[in-house]
C-alpha positions in Angstrom: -24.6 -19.5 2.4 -23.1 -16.0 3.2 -24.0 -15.6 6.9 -22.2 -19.2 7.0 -18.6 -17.7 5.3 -18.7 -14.7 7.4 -16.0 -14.8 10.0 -16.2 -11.6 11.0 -16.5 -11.5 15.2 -15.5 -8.6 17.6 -12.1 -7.4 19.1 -11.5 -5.4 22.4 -15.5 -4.9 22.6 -16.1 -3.5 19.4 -18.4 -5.6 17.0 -17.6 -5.6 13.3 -20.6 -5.8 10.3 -21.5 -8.0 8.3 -20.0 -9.1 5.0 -23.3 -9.7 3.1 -25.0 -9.7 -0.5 -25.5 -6.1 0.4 -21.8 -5.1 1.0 -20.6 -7.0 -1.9 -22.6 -5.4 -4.3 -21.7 -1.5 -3.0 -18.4 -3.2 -3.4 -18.9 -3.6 -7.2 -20.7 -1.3 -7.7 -17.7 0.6 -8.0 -14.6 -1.6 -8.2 -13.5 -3.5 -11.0 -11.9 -6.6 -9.4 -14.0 -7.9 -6.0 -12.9 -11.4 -5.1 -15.6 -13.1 -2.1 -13.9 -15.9 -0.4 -16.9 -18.1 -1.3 -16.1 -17.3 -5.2 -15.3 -20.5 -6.9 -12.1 -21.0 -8.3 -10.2 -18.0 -5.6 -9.4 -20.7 -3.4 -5.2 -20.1 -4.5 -5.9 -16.2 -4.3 -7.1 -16.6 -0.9 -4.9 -18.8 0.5 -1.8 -16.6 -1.1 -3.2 -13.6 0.3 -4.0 -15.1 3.8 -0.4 -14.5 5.0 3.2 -12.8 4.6 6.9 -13.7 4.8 6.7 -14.0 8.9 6.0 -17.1 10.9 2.8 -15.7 11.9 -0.5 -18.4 11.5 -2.5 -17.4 7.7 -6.3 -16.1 8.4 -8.1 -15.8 4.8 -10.1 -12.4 4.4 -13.9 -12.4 3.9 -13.8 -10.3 0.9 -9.9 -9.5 -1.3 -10.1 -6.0 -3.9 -7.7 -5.1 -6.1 -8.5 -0.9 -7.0 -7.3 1.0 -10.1 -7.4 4.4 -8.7 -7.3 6.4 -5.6 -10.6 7.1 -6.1 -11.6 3.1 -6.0 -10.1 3.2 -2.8 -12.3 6.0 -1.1 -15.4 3.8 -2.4 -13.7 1.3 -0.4 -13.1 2.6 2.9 -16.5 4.8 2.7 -18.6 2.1 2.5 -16.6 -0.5 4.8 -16.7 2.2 7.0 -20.4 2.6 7.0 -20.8 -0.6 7.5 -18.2 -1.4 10.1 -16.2 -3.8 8.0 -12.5 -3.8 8.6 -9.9 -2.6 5.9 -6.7 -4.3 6.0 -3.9 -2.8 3.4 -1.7 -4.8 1.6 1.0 -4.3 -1.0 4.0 -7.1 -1.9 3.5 -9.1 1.1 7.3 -9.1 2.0 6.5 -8.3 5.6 7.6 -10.2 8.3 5.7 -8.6 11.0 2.2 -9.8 9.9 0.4 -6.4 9.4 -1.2 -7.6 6.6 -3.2 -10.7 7.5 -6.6 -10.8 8.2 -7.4 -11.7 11.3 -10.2 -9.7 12.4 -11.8 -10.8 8.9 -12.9 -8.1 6.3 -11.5 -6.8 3.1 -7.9 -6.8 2.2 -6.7 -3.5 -0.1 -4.7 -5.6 -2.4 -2.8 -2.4 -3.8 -0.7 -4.3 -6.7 -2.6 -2.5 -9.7 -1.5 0.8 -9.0 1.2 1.1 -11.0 1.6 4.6 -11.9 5.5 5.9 -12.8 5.8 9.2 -14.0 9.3 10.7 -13.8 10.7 14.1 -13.3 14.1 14.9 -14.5 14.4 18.6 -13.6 13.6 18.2 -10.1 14.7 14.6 -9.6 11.8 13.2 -8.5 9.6 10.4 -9.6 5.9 9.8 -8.9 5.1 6.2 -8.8 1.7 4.3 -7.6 1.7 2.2 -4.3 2.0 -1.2 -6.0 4.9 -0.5 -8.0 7.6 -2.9 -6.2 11.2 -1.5 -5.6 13.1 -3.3 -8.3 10.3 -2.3 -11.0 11.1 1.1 -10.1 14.5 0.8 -10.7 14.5 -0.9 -13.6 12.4 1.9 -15.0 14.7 4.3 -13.6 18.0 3.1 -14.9 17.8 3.6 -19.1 17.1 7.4 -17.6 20.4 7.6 -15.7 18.3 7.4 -12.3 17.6 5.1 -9.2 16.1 5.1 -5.8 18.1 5.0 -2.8 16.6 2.9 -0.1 17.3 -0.7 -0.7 15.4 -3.2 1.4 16.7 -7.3 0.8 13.4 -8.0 -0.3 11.1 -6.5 -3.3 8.5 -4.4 -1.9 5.8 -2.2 -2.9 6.7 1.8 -2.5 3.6 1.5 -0.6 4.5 -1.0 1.6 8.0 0.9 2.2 6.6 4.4 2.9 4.0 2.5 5.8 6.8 1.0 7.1 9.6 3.2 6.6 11.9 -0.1 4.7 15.6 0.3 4.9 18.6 -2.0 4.0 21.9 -1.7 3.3 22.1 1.3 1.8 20.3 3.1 4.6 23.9 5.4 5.6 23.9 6.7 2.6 21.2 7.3 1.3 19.0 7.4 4.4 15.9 5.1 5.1 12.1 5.4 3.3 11.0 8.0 5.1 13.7 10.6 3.9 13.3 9.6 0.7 9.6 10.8 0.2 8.8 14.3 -1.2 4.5 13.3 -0.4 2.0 11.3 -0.5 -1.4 10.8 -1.8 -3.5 9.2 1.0 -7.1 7.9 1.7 -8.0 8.7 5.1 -10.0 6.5 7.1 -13.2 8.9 6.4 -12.7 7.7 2.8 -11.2 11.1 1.7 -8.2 12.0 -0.8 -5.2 13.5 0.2 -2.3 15.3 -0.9 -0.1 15.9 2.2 2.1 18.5 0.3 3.1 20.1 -3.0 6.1 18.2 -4.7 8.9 20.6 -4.1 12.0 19.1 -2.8 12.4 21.6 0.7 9.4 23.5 1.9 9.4 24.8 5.1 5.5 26.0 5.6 2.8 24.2 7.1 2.5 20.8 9.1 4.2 18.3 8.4 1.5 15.8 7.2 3.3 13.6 5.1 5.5 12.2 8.0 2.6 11.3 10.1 1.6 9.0 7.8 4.9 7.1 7.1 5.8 4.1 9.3 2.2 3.9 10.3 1.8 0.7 8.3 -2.3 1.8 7.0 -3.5 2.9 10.5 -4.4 6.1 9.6 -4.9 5.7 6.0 -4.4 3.8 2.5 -1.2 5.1 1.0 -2.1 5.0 -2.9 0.5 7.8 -4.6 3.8 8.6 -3.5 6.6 11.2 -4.6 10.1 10.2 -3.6 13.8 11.5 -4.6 16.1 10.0 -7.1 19.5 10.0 -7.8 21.6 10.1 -10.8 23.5 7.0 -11.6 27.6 7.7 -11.0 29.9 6.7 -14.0 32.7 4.0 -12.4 36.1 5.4 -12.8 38.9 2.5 -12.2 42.8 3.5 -11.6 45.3 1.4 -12.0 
């Protein structure tokens, strides 16, 4: 029974919808890949997707999406917003702050399939999907002469790096997430697509949109596009 699976209650006074037979299918309506956690045979999805690297207690979603385009995720966030459902984002998982779980219920924004690389050489730059993980990146990057900067110990999404501004060791040199991305594409929490600036490496008009939405770890919106920097690969000379 659906009302029965719902575990959607309130938090601070607000009161959250309903995840229903009507939600899901607005849901697919649209999107490809909509996983209900009363679907047989999701238990293992569920239950992987229920927590993250910290020590915080798992809490299963009521409803897990994987989109394949930016445009899948305005569907999502328009019609959980009309109907009061929360959207929680999620990219590798690697966190150990436990943004990503679940525990006001909802629909987690699984954004793994959005693995878009497209590199430019002239200006250095390489635009890459949220999903794509750090490593995978480089690994592109490297039979091109290239890599990316920022270094986190873990693998995570770009996504996942840009809403938390990651760093690691290599953070003196290179500098953390944040100055590492040229913009972003971004669905707002109205469900509307944005491009917070035009891919040039300095600019110096307008507001400064894209930072606003950096270390806000999907507050203010789902992160689904990035463009960041890249660096050319430096030849080891050894003297003896």
């Amino acid at each position: 029974n659906m009302e029965d699976v719902n575990t959607l209650g309130s938090s601070q006074g607000w009161t959250y919808g309903t995840v229903d037979e009507q939600f899901l299918g607005k849901l697919r309506s649209s999107l490809k890949k909509v996983h209900w956690v009363g679907d047989k045979g999701k238990e293992s999805l569920f239950k992987s997707l229920s927590k993250d690297k910290s020590c915080h207690p798992p809490r299963k979603p009521d409803v897990i999406v994987f989109p394949q385009s930016a445009e899948e995720v305005a569907h999502l966030i328009q019609t959980c917003a009309a109907a009061q459902i929360p959207v929680i984002p999620r990219g590798a998982g690697t966190g150990l702050e436990g943004g990503c779980i679940a525990y006001q219920g909802g629909v987690v924004c699984d954004t793994s399939d959005l693995k878009k690389i497209e590199i430019d050489k002239e200006n250095m730059m390489v635009r890459v999907g949220a999903g794509v993980k750090k490593d995978e990146l480089n690994a592109f990057l490297e039979p091109h002469g290239y890599f990316f900067g920022p270094d986190p110990s873990s693998n995570p999404s770009l996504g996942g790096m840009a809403s938390t501004s990651g760093s690691g060791l290599s953070t003196l040199k290179y500098g953390t997430t944040r100055e590492n991305i040229v913009s972003l594409v971004v669905v707002t929490a109205q469900g509307e697509i944005l491009t917070t600036r035009c891919n040039v490496r300095k600019a110096a008009t307008g507001y400064e949109i894209t930072q606003l939405f950096i270390g806000a770890e999907g507050t203010l919106g789902v992160i689904v596009e990035l463009v960041v920097k890249i660096r050319k690969i430096q030849e080891c000379v050894f003297y003896f």
